[in-house]
C-alpha positions as CSV (number, residue, x, y, z in Angstrom):
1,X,163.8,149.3,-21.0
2,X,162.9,147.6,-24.3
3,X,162.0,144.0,-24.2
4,X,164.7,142.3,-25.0
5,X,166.0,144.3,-21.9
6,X,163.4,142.7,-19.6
7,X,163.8,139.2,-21.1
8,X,168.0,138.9,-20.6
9,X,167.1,140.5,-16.8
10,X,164.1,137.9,-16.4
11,X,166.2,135.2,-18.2
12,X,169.3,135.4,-15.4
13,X,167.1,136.2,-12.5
14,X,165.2,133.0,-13.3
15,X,168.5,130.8,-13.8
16,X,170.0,132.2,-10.2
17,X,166.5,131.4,-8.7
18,X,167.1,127.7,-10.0
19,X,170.1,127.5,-8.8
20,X,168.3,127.7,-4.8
21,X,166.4,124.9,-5.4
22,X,166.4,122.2,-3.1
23,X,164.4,120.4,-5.5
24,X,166.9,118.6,-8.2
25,X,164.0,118.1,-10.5
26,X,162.7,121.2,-10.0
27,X,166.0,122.8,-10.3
28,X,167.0,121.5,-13.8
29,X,163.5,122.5,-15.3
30,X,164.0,126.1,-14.0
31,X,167.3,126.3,-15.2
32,X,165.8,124.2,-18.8
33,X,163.5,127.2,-19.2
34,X,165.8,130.0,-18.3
35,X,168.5,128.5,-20.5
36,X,166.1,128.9,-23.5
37,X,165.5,131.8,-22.5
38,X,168.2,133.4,-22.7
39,X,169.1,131.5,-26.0
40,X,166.0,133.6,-27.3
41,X,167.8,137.0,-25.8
42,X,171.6,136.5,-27.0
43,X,170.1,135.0,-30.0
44,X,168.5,138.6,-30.9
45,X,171.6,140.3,-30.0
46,X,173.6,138.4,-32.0
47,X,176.0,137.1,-29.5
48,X,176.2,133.5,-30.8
49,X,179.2,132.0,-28.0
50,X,176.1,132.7,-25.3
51,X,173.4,131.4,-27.6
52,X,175.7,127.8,-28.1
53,X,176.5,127.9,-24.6
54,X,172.6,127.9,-23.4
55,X,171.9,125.5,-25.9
56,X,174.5,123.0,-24.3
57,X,173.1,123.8,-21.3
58,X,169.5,123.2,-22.1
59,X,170.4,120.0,-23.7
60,X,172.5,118.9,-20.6
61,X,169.7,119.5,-18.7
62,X,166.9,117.8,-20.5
63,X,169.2,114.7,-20.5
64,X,169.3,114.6,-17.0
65,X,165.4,115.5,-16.5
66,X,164.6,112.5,-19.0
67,X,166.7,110.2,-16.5
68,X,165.3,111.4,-13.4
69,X,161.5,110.7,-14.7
70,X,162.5,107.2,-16.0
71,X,164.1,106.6,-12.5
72,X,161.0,107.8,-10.6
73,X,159.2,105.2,-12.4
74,X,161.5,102.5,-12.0
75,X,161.4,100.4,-8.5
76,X,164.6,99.5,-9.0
77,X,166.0,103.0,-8.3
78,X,165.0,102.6,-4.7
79,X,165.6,99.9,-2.0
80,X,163.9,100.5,1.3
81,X,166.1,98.9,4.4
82,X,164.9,97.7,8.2
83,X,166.7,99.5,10.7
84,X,166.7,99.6,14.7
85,X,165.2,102.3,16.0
86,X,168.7,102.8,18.2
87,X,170.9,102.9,14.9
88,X,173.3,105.7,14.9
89,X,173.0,106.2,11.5
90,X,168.9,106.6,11.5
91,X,169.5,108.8,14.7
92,X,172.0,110.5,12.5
93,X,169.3,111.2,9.7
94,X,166.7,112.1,12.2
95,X,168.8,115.1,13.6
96,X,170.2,116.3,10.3
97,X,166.6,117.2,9.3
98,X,164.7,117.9,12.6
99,X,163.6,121.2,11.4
100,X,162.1,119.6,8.7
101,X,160.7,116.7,10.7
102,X,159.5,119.4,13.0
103,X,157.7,120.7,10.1
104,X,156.0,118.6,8.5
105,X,155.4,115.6,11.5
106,X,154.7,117.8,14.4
107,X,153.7,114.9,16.6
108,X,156.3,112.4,15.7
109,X,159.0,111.9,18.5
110,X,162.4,109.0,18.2
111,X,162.3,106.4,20.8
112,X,162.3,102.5,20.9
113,X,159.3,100.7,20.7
114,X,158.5,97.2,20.1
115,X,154.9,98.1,17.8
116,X,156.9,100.3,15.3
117,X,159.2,99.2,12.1
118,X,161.5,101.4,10.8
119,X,163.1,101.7,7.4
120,X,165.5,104.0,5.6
121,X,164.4,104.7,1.7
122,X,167.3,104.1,0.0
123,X,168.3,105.7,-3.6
124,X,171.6,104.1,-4.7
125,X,174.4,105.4,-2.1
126,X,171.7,108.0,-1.1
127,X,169.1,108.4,1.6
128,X,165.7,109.3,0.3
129,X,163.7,109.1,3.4
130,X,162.0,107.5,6.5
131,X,159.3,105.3,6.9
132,X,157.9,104.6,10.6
133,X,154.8,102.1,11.2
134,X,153.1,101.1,14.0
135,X,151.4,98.2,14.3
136,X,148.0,98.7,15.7
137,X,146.6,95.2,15.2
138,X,143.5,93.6,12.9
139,X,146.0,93.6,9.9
140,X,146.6,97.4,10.1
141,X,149.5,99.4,10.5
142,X,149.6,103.5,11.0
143,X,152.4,106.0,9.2
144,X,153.9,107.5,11.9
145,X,156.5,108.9,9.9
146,X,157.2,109.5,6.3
147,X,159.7,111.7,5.8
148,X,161.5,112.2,2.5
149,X,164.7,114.4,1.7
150,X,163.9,117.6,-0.1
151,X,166.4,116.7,-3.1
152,X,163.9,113.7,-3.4
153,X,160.8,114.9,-3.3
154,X,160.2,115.2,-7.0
155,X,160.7,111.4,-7.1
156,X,157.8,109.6,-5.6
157,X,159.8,107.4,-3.3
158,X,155.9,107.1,-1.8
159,X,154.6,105.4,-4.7
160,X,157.2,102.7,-4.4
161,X,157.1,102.4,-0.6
162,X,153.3,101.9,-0.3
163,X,152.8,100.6,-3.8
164,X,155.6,98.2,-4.9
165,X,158.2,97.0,-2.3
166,X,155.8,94.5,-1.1
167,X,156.9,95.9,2.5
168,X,153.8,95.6,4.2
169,X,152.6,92.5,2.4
170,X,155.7,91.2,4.2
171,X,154.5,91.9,7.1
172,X,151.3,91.1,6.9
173,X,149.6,94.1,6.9
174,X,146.5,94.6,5.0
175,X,145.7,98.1,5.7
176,X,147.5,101.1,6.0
177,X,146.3,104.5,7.8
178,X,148.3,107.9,8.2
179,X,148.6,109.4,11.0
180,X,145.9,111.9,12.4
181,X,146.5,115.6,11.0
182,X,149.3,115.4,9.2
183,X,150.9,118.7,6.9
184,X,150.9,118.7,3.7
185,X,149.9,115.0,2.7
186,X,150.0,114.1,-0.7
187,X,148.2,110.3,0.0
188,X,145.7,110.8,-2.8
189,X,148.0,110.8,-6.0
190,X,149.1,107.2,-4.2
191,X,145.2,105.6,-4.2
192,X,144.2,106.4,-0.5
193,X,141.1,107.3,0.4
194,X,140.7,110.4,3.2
195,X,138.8,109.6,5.9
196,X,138.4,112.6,8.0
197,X,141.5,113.7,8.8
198,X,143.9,110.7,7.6
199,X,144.1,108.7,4.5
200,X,143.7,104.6,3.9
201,X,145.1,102.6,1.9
202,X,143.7,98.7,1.2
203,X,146.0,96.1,0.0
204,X,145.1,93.5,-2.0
């Protein structure tokens, strides 16, 4: 196998992998870098349809990329809305991704409870994520849950939940903690501090 050989087989492996991603961010850079790829490969064979058609591609893609990292940056792309903890619709959301929820919040079980808030992150028509609270007095409220959709999670819906919607302010919150333990936390590229095994946040 020459080359070229292994870089037209490694050029469509890599678009089919990007085409599993959950990811949507993550998807269209894998399919950016496999499109140029294999612009490179039909490019040295000559076959020039293929070559125009990756470069479309790659274009089409980096378009989109550009939009999605102005809209992560943007708090107008999300909305976050209160909800009941009873709503159907929230239920609805819960059980769609209680694998996931299983996952990644171990501890975290529905019910009603007068110390929690609840609100669904909203992007456009689309739901982002969950946010659950409790209110443990002094000013301070614990994450119980902060779930967000794998097609979002290239998006920081985080950094505008704890950083700009003026939620907690709202309710008059002047602390925030996570939850004991929890998988996977990315709290530090949002300005908490760990302590131990959870993460702070003061608000000003």
């Amino acid at each position: 196998m020459t080359w070229v050989d292994a870089l037209g087989w490694f050029g469509s492996a890599l678009l089919v992998f990007s085409l599993l991603q959950a990811r949507i961010l993550r998807l269209r850079v894998l399919n950016t870098v496999a499109c140029v790829i294999l612009v490179v490969f039909n490019a040295v064979l000559g076959v020039w349809p293929m070559v125009a058609m990756n470069v479309v591609l790659a274009g089409i893609n980096l378009w989109f990329i550009v939009r999605m990292l102005r809209d992560r940056g943007d708090e107008r792309a999300f909305a976050v809305v209160p909800v009941r903890e009873d709503d159907g619709y929230l239920l609805h959301v819960l059980h769609l991704w209680s694998g996931d929820l299983a996952r990644f919040f171990p501890a975290f079980t529905a019910g009603t409870d007068p110390s929690r808030s609840t609100w669904l992150v909203q992007h456009g028509d689309e739901t982002a994520g969950v946010i659950v609270v409790r209110d443990v007095g002094d000013g301070t409220a614990e994450v119980e849950l902060d779930y967000v959709t794998p097609r979002f999670r290239d998006f920081a819906p985080g950094e505008f939940v704890f950083r700009r919607s003026g939620l907690f302010h709202e309710l008059g919150v002047r602390r925030v903690l996570t939850a004991p333990g929890m998988v996977a936390p990315y709290y530090d590229r949002l300005g908490f501090t760990r302590e131990g095994d959870r993460f702070r946040l003061d608000l000003g």
